[in-house]
C-alpha positions as CSV (number, residue, x, y, z in Angstrom):
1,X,-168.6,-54.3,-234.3
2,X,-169.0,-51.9,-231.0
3,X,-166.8,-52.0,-228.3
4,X,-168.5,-54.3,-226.1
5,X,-168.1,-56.8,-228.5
6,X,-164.9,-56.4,-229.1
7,X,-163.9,-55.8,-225.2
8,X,-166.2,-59.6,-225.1
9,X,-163.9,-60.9,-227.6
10,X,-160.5,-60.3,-225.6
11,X,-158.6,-63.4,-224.1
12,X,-155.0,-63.2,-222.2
13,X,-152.9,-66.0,-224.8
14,X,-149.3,-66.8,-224.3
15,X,-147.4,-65.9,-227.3
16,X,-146.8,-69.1,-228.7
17,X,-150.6,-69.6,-229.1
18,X,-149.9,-66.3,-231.6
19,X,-146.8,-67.6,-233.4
20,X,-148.3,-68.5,-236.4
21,X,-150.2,-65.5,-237.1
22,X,-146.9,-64.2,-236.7
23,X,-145.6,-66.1,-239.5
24,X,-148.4,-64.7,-241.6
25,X,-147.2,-61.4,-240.6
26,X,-150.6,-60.3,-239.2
27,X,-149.9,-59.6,-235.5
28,X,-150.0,-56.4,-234.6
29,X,-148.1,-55.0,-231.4
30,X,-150.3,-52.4,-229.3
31,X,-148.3,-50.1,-226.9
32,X,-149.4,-50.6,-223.4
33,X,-149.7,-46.8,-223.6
34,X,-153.4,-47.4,-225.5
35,X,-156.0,-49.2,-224.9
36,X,-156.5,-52.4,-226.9
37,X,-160.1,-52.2,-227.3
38,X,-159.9,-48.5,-228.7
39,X,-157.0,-49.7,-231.2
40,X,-159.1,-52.2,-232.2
41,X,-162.1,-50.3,-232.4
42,X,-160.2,-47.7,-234.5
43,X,-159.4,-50.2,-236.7
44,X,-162.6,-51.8,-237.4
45,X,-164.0,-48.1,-238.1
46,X,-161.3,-47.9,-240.8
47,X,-160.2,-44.6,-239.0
48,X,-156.7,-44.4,-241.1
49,X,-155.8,-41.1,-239.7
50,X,-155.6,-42.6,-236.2
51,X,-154.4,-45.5,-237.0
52,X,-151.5,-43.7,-239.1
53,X,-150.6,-41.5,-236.0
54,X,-150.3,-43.8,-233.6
55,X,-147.7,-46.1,-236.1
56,X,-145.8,-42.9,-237.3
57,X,-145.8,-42.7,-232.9
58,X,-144.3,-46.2,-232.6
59,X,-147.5,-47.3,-230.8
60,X,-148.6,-50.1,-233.1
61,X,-146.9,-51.9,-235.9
62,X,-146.2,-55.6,-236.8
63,X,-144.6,-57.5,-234.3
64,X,-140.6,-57.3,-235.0
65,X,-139.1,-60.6,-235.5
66,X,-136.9,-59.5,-232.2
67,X,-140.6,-59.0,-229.9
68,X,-141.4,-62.4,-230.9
69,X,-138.0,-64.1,-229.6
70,X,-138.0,-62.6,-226.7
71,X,-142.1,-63.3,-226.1
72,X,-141.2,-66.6,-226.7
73,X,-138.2,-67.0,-224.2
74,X,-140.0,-65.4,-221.9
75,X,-143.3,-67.6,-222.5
76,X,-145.1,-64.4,-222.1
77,X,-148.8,-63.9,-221.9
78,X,-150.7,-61.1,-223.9
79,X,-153.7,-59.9,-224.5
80,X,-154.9,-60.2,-227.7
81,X,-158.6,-59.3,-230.1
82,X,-159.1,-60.4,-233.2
83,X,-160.0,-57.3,-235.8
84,X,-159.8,-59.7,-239.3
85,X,-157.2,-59.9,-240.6
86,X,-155.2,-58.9,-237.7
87,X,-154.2,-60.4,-234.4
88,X,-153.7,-57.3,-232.3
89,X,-151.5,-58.0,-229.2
90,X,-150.9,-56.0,-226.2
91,X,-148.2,-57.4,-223.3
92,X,-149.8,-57.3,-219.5
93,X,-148.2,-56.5,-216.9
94,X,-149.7,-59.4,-214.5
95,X,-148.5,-62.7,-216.8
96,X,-150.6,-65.0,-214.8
97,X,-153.6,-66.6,-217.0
């Protein structure tokens, strides 16, 4: 996969579209300090050294259960790729879909 597939495969989804990837425990939280589509990227490249640096950073990691509550009470939208078996997620600043 390149990365204008993956930029074509990017949707904004409200988080509880997401919740039951959640529950499988493969949702992965992207900082809004990166950009999704190179995360994503990354990760379909199998580039571990990145991908290690950026978690050891706090920039991605698995959703916490205390994200998801408050995604949900805040019915917040995200943008999200699929990179099987992961649901990466990122939170927008502009909610509107």
């Amino acid at each position: 996969m390149d990365r204008e597939e993956l930029n074509a495969e990017t949707a904004k989804i409200y988080w509880k579209e997401v919740e039951t990837f959640f529950a499988n425990g493969t949702v992965i939280y992207v900082s809004s300090e990166l950009d999704l589509i190179d995360v994503a990227l990354d990760i379909c490249l199998d580039n571990k050294l990145k991908v290690q640096q950026w978690m050891s950073g706090n920039l991605i990691n698995k959703v916490s259960d205390q994200q998801a509550l408050e995604w949900l009470s805040g019915d917040t939208v995200l943008w999200s790729v699929v990179v099987k078996p992961w649901v990466l997620v990122q939170p927008i600043k502009d909610s509107s879909l």
